[in-house]
N, C-alpha and C positions, 0 to 999 in steps of 0.2 A: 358111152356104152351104158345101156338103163342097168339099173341094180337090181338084180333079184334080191329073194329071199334068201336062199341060199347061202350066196354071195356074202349077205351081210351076217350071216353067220359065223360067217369065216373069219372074215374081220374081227367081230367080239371076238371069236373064241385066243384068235391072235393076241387081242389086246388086256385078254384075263390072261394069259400066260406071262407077258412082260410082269404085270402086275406082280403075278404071286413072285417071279424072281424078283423082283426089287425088293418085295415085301422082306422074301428069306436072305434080303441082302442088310435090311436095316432092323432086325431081329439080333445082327449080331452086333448092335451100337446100344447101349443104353443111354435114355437122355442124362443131363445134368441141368440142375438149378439155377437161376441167373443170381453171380457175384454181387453186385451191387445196386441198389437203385436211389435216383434223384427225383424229385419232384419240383416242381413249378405249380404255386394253386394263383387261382383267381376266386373271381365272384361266386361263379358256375362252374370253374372248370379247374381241370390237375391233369397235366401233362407228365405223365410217369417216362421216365427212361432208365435204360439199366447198360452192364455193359456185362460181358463173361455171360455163360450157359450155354448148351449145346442141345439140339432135337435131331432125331432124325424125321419127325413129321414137322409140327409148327409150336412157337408160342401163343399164348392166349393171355388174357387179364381175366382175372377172377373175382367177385367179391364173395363175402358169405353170405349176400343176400338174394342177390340176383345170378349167382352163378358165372356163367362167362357173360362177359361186356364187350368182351370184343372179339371180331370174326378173328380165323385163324390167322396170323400173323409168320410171314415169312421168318426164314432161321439167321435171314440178311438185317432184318430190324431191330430199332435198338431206342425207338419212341414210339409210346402212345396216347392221345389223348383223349381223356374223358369230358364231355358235355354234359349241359343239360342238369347240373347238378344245382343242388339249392346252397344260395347263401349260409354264412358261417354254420356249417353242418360238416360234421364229421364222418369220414366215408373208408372203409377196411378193406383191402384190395391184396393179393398176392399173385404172384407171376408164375406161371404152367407151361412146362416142357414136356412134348409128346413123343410118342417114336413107340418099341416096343413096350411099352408101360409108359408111366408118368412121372415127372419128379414138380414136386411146390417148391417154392421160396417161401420165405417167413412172410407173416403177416402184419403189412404197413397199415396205421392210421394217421389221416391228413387231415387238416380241416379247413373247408374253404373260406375265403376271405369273406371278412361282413363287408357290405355294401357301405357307404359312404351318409352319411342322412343327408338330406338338404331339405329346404323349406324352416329353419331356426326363426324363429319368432319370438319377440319379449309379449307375453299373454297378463302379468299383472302385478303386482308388487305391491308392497306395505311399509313404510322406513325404508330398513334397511338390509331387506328381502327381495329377492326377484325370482318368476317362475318365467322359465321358458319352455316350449312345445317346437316340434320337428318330425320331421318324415323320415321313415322307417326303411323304404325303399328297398323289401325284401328280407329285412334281415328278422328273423326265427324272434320270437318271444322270448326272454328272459336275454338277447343279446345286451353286453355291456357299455355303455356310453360314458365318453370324458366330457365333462362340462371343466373349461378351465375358462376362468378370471382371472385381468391384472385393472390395476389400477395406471390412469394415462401419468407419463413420465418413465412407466416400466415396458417393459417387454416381456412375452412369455416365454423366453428363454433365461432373460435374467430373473425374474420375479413372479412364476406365476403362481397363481395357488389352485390347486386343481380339485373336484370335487367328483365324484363320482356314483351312478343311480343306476336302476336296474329296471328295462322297459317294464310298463304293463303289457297285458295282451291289447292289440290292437297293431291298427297302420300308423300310428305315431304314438310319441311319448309325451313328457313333461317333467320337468325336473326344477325345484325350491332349492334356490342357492339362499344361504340367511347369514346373516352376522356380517355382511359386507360395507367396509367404512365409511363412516357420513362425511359429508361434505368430498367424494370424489364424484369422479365419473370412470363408471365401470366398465370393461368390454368383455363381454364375452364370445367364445367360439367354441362347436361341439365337433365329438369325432367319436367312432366306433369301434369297439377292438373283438377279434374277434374268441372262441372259446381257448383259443394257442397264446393270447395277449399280444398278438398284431393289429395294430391302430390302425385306421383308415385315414386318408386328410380329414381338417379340418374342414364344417360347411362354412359359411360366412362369418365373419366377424362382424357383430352390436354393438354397442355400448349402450349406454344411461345413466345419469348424473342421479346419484344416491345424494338425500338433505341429510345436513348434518343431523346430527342425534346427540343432544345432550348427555351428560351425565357423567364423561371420564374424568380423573381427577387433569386440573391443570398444572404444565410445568411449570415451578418452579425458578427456575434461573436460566440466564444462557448464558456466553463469554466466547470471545470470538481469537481465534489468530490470520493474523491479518498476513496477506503476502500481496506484491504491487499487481499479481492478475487472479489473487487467488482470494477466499476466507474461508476460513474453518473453524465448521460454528461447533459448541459444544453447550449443550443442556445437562440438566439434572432428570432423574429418572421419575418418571409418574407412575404411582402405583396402579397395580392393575392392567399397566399396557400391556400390550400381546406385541405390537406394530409399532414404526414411527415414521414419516414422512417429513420433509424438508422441501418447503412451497418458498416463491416467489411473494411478495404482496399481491402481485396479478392474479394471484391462482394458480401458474404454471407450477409443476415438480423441479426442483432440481434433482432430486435422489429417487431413486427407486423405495421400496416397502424396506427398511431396515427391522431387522431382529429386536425385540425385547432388550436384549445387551450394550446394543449398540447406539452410544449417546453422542455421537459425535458426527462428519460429513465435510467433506472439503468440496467446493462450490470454484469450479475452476473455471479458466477462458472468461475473466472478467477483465476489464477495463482499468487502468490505473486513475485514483483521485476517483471515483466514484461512488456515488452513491448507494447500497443496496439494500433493501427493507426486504426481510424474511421470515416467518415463521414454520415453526414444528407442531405437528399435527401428531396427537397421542392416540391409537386405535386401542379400545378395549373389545368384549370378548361380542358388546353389542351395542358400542357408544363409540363416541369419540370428541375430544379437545383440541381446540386449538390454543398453540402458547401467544403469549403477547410479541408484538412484532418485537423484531431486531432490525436497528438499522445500523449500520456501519459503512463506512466509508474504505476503499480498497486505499491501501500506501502511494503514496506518489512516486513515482518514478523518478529513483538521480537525474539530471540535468547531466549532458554531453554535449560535447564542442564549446566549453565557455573558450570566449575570445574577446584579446582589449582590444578596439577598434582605433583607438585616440585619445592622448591626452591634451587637452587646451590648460595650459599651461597660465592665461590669461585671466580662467575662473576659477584653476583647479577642478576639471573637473575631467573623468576619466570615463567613457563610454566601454557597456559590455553590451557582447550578446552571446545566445546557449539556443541549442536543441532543448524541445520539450520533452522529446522522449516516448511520446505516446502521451502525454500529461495533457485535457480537455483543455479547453480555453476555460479564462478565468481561474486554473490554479495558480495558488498565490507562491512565490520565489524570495526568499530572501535570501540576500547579496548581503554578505558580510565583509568586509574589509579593516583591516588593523596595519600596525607597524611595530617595527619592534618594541617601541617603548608605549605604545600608545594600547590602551584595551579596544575590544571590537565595538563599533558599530556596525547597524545590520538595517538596512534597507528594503522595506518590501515591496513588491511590483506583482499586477498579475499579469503581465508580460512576458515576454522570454527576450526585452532590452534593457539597459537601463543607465541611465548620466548619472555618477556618483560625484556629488560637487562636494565642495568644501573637504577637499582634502589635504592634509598637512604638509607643507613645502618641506624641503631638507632630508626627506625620509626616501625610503625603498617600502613603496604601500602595496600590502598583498590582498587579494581577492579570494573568495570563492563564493559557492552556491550550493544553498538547500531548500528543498521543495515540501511545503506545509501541505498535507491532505485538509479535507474537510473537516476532519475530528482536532486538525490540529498538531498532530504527528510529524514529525521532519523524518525526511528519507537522508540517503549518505550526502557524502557532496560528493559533487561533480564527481568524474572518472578523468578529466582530463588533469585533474592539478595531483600528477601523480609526478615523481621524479625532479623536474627539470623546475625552477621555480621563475624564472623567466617570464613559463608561460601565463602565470597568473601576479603577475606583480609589474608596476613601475617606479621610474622614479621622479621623484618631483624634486626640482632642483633649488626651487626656491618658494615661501608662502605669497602668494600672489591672488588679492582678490580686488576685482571691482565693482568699490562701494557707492550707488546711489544714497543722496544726501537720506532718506528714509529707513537704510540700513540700520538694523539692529542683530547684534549678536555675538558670536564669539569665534576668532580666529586662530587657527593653531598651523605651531610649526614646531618640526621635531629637529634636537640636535643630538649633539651624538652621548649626550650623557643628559637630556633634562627636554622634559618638552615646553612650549611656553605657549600662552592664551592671551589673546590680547581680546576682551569683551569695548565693543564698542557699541555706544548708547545712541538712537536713535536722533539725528540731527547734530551729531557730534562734530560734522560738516557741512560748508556752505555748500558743497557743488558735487557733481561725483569725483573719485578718485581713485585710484588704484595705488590699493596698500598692500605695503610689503613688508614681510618679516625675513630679514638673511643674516647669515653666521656673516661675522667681518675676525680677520685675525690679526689687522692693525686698528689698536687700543690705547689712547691715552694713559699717559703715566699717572699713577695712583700716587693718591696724596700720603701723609704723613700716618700713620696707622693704619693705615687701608692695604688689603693682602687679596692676591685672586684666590676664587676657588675654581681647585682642579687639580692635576689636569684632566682633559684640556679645560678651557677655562668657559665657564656659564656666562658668554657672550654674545648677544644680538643685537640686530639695528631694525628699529621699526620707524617707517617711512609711510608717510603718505604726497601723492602728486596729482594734480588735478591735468585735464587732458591735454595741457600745454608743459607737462614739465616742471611746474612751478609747484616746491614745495606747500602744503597745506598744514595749518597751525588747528590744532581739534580745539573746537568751542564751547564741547565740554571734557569732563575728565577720561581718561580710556584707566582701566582696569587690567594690569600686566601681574600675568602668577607664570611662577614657576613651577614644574613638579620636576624633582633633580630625584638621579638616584648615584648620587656621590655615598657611598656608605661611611665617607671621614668626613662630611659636613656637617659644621658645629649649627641648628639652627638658633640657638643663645645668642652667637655673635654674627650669624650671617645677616644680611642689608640686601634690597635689591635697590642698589645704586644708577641713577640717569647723570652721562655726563654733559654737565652746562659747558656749554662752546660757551656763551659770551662770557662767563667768569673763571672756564678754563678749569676747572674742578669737577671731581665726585661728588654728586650729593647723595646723601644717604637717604631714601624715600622711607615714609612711615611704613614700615613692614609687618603685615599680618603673618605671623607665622601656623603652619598646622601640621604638628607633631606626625601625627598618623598618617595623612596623605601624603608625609613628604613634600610641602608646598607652602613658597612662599608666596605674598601677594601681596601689591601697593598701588596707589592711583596716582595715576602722573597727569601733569596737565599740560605734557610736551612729548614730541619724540624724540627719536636720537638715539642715542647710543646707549645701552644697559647689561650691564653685568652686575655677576651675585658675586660679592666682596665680603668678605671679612674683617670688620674695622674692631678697632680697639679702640674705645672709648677714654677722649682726655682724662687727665686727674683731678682737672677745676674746671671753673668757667670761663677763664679766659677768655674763648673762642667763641663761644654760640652763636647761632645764626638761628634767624626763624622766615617763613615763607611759606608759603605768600601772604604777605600785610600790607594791607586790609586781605581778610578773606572773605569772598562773596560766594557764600553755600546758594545764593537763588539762581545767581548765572551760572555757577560751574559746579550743579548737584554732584556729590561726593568728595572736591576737594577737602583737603584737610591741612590745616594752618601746624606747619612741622615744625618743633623743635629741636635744630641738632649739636653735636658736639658738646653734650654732656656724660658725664659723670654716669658709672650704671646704678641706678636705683637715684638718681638725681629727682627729687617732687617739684610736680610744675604746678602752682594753684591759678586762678583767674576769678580775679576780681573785679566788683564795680566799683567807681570812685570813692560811695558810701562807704563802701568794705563789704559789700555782699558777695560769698564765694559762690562762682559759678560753675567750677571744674575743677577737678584734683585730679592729677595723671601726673606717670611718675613714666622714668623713660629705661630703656629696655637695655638688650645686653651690646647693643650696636651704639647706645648713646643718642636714640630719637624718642621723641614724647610725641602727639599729635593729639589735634584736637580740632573738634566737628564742629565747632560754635555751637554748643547744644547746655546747655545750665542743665542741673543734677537730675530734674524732674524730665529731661528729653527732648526739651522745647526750645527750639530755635533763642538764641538773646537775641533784643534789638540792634539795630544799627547804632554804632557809636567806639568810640574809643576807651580799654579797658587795662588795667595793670595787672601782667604777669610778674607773681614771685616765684625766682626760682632758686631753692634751694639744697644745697647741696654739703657735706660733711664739714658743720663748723661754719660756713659761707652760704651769705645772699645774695641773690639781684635781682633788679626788678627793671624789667622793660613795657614799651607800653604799645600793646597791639587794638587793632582796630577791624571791627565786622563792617559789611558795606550788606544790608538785604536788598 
């Protein structure tokens, strides 16, 4: 049906009647103000929401500058967002409810975020000053920028130092960071904050290696404490520092930028037994020093798992082996080993094996291990020689070595009250041999004044047999000491007596005594059988004996032509046939005198036949010996 005019009359007039009813129906609602609101801003933009308020027509956004901003807004909505706005600018908005009047909210101000810079550029420098330039990207004139710096080893969360400039006008800035430490390398990164002091990210991260700058005072001292993965170094304070840094020799940081105060630094996750060269770097307020290196060496690591592998009972000699522990090649280990009676010796290897020969028959020999750093230092021992003793000891049953005719040296064997040495002189045998030192507890009956000492009693048998068994006679003298620790033995009247099988007797050896060491000592130029006896010296001379005569000092270097069974303090003089005296010795509290074939002056007498007077309380005699050179 076509519309008239009319028609459409009707309609309006129909549709201005709803109107005015609804009108006279929301006249009787007044609006209310909206309860709360939130915002979200950006670069450009602020997302306003709210929740609570009531209209009977629509809300709106309002500023005080521009009036409303945004179209009528349903009474169902509860966000709006604004566009189009400029970087870090501040913007005043309040929320408007319609219906029969109007009601406002209070009035908000927001401000939007500053834009990000990018484009950071290092533009030119002087020492130990840097200027950098960057892109603006929007953000308003007088926007604020962080320039922060660290130095590398640091982080700018651990350590940075931040600087802060204010743009000029323009599409970029520039900003003179100064007083930054010589001899690093510096990095910088900028960011933007906006008038509310919310930062923007960082643009790129720089760096550039600042030259040293003379002039801060140098430290003074350093001193270190040392752990096996750790040092901790410790300086004295340089006047004037602000800053301190703890570098490798390479250059690298160990530590970050420490305070003014702080004069110390522990340098961990190191290496044990190694080497580290270090120095402290003193930042002033526009200089900076470096201190003199330090080097030090990390502690060596205890040694774990020592383990005896085997004893050869043949050379004496007892095989170890150990974990290193982390410990480099080439740290040096010394292997100590002792016995009860005997002091340590100590053995060193830069291995982690080692063959300890020459060790004393008769004993229970204990081991362990400690590990030398490079400075020199010893770490604990071992962790295994804890409790159980087992694990680090043997026993050796008997002194057992075999001697090539070229040997030279000294043999020990422990007994349960005295240890004994037998020093044996290079070619002291025709052929090799294996010689042995063992306790025996079947002993020869002792002569007339003769008493054991003990108990038990200071008796051994020293043997040598070449590789068929066959006894060997020494062709030169061997050197037998004792070191006793009897605390009732007289050393006045003690003897280190050898008994002669073919004459079936004690004889009493010319005995060196020494007070202090506790040690007795005599040359014998036979083995067999020896115990430390107690003799009592006859009351005359009835008895004496002298031997070896002839003595031949060129064959058998050290022999000594003995006088025994005298009288104590009995004087022995020797004479040549003229009557020239060539010795005066006088005999001891055992009843022996001895003599080197040596005339007063020290010097060998010829070969020939000579008369000994020997005299004694009231009574002489004279017998007549003979040198053979």
């Amino acid at each position: 049906m076509r519309e008239t005019p009319r028609r459409r009359r009707g309609v309006l007039a129909a549709l201005a009647a709803c109107a005015a009813l609804a009108a006279s129906a929301r006249a009787q609602v007044a609006p209310t103000i909206v309860s709360s609101q939130t915002f979200a801003v950006g670069v450009s933009s602020i997302v306003v929401s709210w929740t609570g308020g009531s209209a009977t027509g629509n809300f709106f956004v309002v500023t005080s500058t521009d009036g409303v901003i945004s179209g009528p807004l349903s009474t169902a909505a509860t966000t709006y967002t604004i566009v189009n706005l400029s970087t870090n600018t501040p913007y005043s908005f309040m929320m408007e409810a319609t219906g029969p009047g109007t009601a406002d909210s209070s009035t908000s101000t927001v401000v939007t975020l500053a834009a990000q810079p990018s484009g950071t550029a290092l533009i030119g420098g002087n020492l130990n000053a840097v200027t950098l330039s960057w892109l603006a990207n929007g953000n308003p004139a007088g926007t604020l920028y962080n320039v922060d710096w660290f130095v590398a080893g640091s982080t700018p969360a651990s350590a940075p130092v931040v600087f802060s400039t204010t743009a000029v006008a323009g599409t970029s800035v520039t900003a003179t960071v100064n007083d930054l430490p010589g001899g690093q390398t510096v990095f910088f990164e900028v960011q933007a904050v906006n008038s509310a002091g919310a930062p923007t990210p960082f643009d790129v991260l720089l760096s550039t290696p600042i030259p040293p700058v003379a002039g801060q005072p140098v430290i003074s001292s350093g001193s270190f404490a040392l752990g096996i993965s750790s040092i901790s170094w410790f300086w004295s304070a340089s006047t004037g520092a602000i800053n301190y840094q703890l570098f490798e020799e390479s250059g690298v940081a160990v530590s970050p930028l420490l305070g003014p105060n702080q004069l110390n630094v522990a340098q961990t996750g190191l290496t044990p037994n190694t080497l580290y060269t270090d120095y402290v770097q003193a930042f002033g307020a526009a200089s900076s020093t470096n201190s003199a290196a330090f080097a030090r060496f990390t502690l060596a690591a205890p040694t774990t798992g020592l383990t005896l592998l085997g004893l050869s009972t043949a050379t004496a000699t007892e095989t170890l082996s150990w974990g290193d522990n982390g410990n480099p090649p080439g740290t040096v280990y010394q292997v100590e080993w002792w016995t009860p009676l005997t002091s340590t010796v100590t053995v060193s290897t830069p291995t982690t094996s080692a063959a300890i020969s020459g060790l004393p028959g008769g004993a229970s020999v204990y081991f362990t291990i400690q590990v030398k750093n490079g400075d020199g230092i010893l770490s604990g021992f071992d962790a295994t020689l804890t409790g159980n003793p087992a694990l680090y000891s043997t026993e050796m049953p008997v002194g057992i070595a075999n001697l090539a005719p070229t040997f030279s040296g000294i043999l020990t064997y422990v007994l349960p009250n005295a240890v004994v040495t037998v020093q044996v002189a290079a070619g002291s045998f025709a052929s090799a041999v294996n010689f042995t030192v063992s306790t025996t507890t079947v002993l020869p009956a002792l002569g007339a004044g003769q008493s054991a000492v003990g108990p038990p009693p200071i008796a051994f048998i020293v043997d040598a047999r070449d590789a068929f068994g066959v006894q060997q006679t020494p062709l030169r003298p061997l050197i037998v000491s004792v070191i006793y620790t009897l605390g009732s033995l007289n050393p006045d009247s003690a003897t280190l007596s050898r008994f002669d099988a073919t004459h079936g007797v004690w004889s009493s050896l010319a005995t060196s005594r020494d007070f202090a060491a506790a040690k007795l000592s005599a040359v014998s130029t036979a083995l067999g059988t020896f115990e430390v006896l107690s003799v009592a010296p006859p009351a005359d001379l009835s008895s004496i004996t002298v031997g070896p005569n002839p003595l031949r000092p060129m064959v058998n270097p050290g022999s000594l032509m003995t006088f025994r069974n005298l009288p104590p303090a009995t004087r022995v003089r020797i004479f040549t046939y003229i009557g020239e005296k060539l010795a005066d010795i006088s005999a001891d509290g055992s009843g022996v005198a001895a003599w080197d074939g040596r005339n007063a002056a020290g010097s060998w007498v010829a070969s020939g036949v000579y008369i000994a007077v020997i005299q004694g309380t009231g009574v002489k005699k004279t017998m007549r010996v003979a040198i053979e050179r």
